[in-house]
Jmol script that loads the backbone (N, CA, C; Angstrom):
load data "model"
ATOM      1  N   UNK A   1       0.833  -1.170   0.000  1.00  0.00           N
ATOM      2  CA  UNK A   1       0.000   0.000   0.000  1.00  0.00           C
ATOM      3  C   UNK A   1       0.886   1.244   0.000  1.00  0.00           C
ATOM      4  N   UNK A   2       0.716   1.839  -0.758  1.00  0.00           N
ATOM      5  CA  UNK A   2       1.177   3.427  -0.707  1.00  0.00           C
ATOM      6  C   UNK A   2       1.084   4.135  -0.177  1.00  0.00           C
ATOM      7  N   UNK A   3       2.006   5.143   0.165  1.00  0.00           N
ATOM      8  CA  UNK A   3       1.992   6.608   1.562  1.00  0.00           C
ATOM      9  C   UNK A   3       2.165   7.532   1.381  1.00  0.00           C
ATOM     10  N   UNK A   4       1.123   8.388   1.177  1.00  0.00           N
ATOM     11  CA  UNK A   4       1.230   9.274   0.137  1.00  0.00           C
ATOM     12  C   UNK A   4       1.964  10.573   1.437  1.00  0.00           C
ATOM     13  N   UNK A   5       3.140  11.424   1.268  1.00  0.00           N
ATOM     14  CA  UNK A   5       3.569  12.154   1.821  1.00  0.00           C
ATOM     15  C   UNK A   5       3.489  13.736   1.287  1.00  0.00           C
ATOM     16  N   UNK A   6       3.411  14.404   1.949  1.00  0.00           N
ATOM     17  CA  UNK A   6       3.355  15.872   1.467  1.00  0.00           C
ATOM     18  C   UNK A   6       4.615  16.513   1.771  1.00  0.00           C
ATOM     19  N   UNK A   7       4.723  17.424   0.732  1.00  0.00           N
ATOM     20  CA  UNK A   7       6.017  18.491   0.619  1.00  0.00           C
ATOM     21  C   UNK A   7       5.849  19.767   0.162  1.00  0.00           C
ATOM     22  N   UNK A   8       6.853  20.717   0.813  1.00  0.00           N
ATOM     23  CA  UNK A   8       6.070  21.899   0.563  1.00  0.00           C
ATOM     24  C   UNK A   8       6.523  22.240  -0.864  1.00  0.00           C
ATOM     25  N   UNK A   9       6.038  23.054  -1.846  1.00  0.00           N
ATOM     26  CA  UNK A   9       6.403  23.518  -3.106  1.00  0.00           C
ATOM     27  C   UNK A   9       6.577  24.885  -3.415  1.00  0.00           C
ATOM     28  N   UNK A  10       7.266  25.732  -3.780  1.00  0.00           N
ATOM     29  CA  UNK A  10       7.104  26.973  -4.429  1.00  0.00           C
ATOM     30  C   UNK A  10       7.201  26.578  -5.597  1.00  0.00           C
ATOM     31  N   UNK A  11       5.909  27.597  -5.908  1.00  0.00           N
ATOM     32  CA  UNK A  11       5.464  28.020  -7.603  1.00  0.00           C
ATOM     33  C   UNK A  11       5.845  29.115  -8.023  1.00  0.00           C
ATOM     34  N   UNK A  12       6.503  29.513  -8.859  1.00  0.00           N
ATOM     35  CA  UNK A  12       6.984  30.697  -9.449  1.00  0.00           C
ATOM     36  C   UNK A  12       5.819  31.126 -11.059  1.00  0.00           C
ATOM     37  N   UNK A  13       5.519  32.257 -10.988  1.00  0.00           N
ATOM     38  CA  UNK A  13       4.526  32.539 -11.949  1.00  0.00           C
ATOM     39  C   UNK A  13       5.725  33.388 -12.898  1.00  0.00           C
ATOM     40  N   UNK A  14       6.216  32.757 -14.125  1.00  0.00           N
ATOM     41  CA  UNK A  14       6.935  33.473 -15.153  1.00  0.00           C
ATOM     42  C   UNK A  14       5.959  34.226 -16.537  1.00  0.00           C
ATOM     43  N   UNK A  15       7.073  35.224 -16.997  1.00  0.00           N
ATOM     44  CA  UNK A  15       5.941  35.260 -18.192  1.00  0.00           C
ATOM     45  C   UNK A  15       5.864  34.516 -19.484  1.00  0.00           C
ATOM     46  N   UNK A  16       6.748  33.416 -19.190  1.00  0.00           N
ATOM     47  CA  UNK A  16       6.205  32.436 -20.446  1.00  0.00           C
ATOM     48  C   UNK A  16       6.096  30.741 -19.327  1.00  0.00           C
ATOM     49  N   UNK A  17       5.412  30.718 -18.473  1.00  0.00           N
ATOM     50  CA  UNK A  17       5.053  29.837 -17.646  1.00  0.00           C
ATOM     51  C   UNK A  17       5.004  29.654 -16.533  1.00  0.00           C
ATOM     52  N   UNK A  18       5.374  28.686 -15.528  1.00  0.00           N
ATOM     53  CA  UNK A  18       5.201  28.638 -14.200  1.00  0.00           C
ATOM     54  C   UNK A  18       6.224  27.308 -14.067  1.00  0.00           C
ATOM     55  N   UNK A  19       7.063  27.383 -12.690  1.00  0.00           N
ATOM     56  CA  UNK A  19       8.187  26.872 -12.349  1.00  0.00           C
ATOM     57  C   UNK A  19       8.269  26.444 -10.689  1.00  0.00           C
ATOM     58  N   UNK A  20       8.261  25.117 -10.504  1.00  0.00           N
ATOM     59  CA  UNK A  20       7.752  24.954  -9.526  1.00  0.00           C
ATOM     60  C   UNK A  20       9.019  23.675  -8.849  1.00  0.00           C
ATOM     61  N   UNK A  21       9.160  24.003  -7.396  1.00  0.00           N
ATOM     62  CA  UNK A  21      10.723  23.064  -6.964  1.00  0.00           C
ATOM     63  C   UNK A  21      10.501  23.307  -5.479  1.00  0.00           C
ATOM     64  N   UNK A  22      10.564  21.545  -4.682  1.00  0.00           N
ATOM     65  CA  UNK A  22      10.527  21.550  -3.384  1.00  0.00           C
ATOM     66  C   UNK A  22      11.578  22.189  -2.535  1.00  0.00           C
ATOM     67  N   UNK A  23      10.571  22.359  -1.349  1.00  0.00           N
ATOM     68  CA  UNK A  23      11.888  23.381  -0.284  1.00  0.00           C
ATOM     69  C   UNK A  23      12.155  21.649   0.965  1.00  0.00           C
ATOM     70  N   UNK A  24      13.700  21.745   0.765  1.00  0.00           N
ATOM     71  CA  UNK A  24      14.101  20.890   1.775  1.00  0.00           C
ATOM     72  C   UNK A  24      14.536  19.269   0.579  1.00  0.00           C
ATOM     73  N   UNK A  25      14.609  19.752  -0.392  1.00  0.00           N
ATOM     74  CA  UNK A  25      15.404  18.200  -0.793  1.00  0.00           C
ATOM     75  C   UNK A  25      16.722  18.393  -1.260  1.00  0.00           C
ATOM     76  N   UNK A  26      17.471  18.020  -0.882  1.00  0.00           N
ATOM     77  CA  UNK A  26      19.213  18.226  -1.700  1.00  0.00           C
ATOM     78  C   UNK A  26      19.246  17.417  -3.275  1.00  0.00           C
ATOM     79  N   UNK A  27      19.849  18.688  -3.852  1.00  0.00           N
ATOM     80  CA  UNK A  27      20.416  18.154  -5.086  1.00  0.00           C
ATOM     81  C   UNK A  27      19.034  19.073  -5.420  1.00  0.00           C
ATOM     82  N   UNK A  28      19.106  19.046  -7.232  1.00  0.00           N
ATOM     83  CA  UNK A  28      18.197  20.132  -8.101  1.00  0.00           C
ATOM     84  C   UNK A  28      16.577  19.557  -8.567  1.00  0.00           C
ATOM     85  N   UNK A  29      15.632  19.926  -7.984  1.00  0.00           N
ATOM     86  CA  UNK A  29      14.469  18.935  -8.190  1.00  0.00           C
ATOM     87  C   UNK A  29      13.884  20.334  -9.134  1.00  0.00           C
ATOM     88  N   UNK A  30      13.035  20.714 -10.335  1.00  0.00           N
ATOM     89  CA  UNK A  30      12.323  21.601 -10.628  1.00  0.00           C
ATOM     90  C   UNK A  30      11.193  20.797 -12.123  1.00  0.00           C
ATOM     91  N   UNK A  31      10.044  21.832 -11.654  1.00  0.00           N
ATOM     92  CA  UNK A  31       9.070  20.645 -12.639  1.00  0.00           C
ATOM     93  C   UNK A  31       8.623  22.197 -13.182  1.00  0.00           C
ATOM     94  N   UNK A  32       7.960  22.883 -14.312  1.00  0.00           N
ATOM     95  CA  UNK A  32       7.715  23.833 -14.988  1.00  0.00           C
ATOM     96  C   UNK A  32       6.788  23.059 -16.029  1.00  0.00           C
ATOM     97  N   UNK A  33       5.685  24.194 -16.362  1.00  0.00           N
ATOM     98  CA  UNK A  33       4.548  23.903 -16.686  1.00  0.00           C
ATOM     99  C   UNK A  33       3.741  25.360 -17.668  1.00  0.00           C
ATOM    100  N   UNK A  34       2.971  25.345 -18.464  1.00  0.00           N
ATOM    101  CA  UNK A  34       1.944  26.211 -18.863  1.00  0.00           C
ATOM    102  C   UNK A  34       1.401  27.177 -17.868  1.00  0.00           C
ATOM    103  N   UNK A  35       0.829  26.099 -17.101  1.00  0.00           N
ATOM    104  CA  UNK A  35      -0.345  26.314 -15.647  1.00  0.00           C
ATOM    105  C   UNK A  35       0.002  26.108 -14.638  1.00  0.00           C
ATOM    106  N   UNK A  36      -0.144  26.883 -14.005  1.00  0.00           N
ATOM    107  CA  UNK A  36      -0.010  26.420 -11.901  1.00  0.00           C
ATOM    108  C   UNK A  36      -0.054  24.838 -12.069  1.00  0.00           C
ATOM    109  N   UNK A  37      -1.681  24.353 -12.529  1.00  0.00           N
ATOM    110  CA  UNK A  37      -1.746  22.568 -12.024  1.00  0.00           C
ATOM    111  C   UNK A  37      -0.377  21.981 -13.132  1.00  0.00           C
ATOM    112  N   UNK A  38       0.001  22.503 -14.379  1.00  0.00           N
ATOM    113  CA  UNK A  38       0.968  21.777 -14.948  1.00  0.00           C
ATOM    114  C   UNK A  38       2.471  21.537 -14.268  1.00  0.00           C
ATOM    115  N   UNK A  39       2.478  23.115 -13.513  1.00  0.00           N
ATOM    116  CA  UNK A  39       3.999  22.776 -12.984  1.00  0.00           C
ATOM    117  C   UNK A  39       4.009  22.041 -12.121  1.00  0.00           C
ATOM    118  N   UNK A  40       2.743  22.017 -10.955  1.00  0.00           N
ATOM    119  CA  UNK A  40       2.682  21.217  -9.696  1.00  0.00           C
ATOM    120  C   UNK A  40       2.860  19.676 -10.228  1.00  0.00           C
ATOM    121  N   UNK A  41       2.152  19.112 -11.560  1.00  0.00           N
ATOM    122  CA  UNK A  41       2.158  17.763 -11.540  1.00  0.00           C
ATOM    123  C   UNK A  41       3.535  17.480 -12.101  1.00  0.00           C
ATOM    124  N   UNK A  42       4.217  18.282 -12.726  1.00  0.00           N
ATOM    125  CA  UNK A  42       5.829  18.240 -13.159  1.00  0.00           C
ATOM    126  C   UNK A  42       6.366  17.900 -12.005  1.00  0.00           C
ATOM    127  N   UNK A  43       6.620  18.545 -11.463  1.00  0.00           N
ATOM    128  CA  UNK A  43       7.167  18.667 -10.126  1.00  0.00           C
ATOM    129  C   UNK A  43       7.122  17.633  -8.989  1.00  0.00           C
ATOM    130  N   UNK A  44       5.381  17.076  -9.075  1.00  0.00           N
ATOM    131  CA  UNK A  44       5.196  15.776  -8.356  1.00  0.00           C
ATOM    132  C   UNK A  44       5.995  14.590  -8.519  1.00  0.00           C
ATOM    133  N   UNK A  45       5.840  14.570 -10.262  1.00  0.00           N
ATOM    134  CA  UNK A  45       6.538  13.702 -11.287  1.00  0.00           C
ATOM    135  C   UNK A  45       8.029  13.415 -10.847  1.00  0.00           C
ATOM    136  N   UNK A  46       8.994  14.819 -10.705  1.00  0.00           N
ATOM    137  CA  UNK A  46      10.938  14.992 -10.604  1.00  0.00           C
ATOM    138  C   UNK A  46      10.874  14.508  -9.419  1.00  0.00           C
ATOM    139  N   UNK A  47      10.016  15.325  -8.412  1.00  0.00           N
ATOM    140  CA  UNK A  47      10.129  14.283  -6.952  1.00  0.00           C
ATOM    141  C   UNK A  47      10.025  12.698  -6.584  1.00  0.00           C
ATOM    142  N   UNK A  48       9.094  11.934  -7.468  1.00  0.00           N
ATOM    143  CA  UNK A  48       8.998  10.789  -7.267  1.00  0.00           C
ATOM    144  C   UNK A  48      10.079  10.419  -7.967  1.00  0.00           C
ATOM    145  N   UNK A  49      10.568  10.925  -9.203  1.00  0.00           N
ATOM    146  CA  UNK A  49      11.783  10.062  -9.586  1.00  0.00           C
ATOM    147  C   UNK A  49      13.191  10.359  -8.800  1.00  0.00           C
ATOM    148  N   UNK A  50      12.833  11.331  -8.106  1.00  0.00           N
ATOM    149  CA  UNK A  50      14.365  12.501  -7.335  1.00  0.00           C
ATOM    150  C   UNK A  50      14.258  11.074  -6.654  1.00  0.00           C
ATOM    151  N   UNK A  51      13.369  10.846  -5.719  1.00  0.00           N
ATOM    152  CA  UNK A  51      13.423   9.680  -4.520  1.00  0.00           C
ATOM    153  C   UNK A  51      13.897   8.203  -4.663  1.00  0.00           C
ATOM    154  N   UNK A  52      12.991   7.732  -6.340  1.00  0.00           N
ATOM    155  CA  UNK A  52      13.410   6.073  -6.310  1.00  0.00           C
ATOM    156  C   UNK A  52      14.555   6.520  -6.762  1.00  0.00           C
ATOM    157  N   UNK A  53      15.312   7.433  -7.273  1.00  0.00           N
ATOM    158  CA  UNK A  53      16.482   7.369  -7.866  1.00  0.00           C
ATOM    159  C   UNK A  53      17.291   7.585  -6.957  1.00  0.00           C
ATOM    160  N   UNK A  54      17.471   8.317  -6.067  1.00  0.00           N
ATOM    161  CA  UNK A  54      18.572   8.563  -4.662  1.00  0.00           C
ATOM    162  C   UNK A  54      18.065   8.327  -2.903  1.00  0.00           C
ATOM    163  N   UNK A  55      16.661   7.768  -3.485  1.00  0.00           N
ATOM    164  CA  UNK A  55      16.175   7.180  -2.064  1.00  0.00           C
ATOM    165  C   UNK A  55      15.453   8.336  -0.841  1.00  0.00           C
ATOM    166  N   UNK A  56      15.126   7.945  -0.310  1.00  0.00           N
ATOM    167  CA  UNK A  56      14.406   8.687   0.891  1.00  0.00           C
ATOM    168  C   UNK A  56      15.388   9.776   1.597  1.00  0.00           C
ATOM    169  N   UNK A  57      16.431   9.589   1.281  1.00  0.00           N
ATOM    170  CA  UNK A  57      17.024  10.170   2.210  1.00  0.00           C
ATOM    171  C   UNK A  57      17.425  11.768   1.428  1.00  0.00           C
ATOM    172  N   UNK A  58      16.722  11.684   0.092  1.00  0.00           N
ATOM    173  CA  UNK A  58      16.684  12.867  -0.713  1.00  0.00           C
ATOM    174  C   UNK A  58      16.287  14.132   0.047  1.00  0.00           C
ATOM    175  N   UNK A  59      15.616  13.971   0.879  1.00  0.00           N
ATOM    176  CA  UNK A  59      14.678  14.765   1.588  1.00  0.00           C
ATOM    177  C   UNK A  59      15.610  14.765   3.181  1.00  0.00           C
ATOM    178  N   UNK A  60      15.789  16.195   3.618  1.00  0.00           N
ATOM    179  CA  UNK A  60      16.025  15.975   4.797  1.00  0.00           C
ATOM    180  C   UNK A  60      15.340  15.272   6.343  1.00  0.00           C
ATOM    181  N   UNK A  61      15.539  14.909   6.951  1.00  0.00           N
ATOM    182  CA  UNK A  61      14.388  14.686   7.882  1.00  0.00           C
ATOM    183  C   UNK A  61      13.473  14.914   8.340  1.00  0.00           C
ATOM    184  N   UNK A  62      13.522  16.523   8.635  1.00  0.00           N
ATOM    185  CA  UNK A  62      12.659  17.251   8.939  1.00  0.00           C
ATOM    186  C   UNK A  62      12.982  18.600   8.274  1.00  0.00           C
ATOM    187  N   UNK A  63      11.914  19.092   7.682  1.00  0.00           N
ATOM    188  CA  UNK A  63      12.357  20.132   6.706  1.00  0.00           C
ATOM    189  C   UNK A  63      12.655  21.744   8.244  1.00  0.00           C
ATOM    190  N   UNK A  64      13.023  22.240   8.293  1.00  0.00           N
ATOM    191  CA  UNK A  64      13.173  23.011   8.868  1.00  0.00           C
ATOM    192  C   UNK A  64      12.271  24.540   8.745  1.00  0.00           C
ATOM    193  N   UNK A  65      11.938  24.084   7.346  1.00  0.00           N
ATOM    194  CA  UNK A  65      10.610  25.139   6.468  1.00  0.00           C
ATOM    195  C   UNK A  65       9.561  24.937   7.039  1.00  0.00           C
ATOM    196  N   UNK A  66       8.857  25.981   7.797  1.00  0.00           N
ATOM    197  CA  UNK A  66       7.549  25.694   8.223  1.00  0.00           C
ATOM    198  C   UNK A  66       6.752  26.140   7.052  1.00  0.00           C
ATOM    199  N   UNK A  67       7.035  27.620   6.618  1.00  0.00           N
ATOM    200  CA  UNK A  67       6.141  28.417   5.871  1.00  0.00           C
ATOM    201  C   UNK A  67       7.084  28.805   4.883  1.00  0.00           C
ATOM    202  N   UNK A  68       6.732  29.268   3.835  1.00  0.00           N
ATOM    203  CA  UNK A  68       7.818  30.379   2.471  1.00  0.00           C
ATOM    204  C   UNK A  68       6.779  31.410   2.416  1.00  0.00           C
ATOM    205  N   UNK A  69       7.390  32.448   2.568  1.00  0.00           N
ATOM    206  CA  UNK A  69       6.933  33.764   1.764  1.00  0.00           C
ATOM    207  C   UNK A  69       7.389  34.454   1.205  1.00  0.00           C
ATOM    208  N   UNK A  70       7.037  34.807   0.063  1.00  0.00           N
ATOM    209  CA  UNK A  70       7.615  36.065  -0.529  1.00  0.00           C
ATOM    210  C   UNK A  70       7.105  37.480  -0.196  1.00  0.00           C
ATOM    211  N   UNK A  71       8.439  38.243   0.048  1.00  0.00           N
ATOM    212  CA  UNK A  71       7.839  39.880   0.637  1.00  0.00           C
ATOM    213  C   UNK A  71       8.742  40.450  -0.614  1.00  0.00           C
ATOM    214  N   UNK A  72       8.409  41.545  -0.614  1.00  0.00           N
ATOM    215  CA  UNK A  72       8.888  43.033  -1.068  1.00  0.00           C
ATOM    216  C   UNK A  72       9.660  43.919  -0.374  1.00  0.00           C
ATOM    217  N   UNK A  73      10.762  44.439  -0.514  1.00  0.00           N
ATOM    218  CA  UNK A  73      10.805  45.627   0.695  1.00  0.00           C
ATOM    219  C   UNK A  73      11.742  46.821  -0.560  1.00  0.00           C
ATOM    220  N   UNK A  74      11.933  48.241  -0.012  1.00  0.00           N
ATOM    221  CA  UNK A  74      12.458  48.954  -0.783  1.00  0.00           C
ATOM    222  C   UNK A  74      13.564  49.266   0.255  1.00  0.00           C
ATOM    223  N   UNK A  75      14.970  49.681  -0.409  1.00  0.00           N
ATOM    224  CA  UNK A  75      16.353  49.977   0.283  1.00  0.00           C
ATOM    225  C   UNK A  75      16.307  51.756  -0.344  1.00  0.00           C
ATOM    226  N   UNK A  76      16.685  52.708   0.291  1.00  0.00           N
ATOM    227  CA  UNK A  76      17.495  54.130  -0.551  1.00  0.00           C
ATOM    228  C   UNK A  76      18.613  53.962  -1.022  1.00  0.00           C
ATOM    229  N   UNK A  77      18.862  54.040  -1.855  1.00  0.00           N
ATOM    230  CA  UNK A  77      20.508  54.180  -2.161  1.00  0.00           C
ATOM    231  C   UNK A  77      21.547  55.411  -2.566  1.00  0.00           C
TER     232      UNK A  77
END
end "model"
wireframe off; spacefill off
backbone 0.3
color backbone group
C-alpha cells in the first residue's frame, strides 16, 4: 500500500510559464509547466523520480521550512 507524503512547493509565476521546486530536498528537483496545475504535476513527477532514484534520504528529515513567503521591501541608495 502506498503513503502518500506531502512536501512543501514553491510556484513561481513566469511570463512564459510557471516553475515549480521543493523546499528541503538536496540536489536540483524543478518541474515547470503552462499552468499552476501543470507545474505542480511536473514537479510531483521529478520528486517521485528525485526519490526512487537517490532514495528517501533525498529529503532531509525534517524540513526546517515551516512556511515560504515572498515579501517586497524597498532599500534608498
Amino acid at each position: 500500500m502506498a503513503v502518500e507524503k506531502h512536501y512543501k512547493v514553491v510556484v513561481e509565476k513566469h511570463a512564459d510559464g510557471y516553475v515549480a521546486y521543493p523546499l528541503g530536498m538536496r540536489g536540483v528537483v524543478v518541474g515547470q509547466g503552462d499552468s499552476y496545475e501543470a507545474a505542480l504535476a511536473d514537479v510531483r513527477s521529478a520528486i517521485r523520480f528525485h526519490i526512487e532514484t537517490f532514495g528517501p534520504e533525498a529529503f532531509e528529515d525534517e524540513s526546517p521550512i515551516l512556511e515560504a513567503f515572498v515579501a517586497e521591501t524597498g532599500i534608498s541608495l
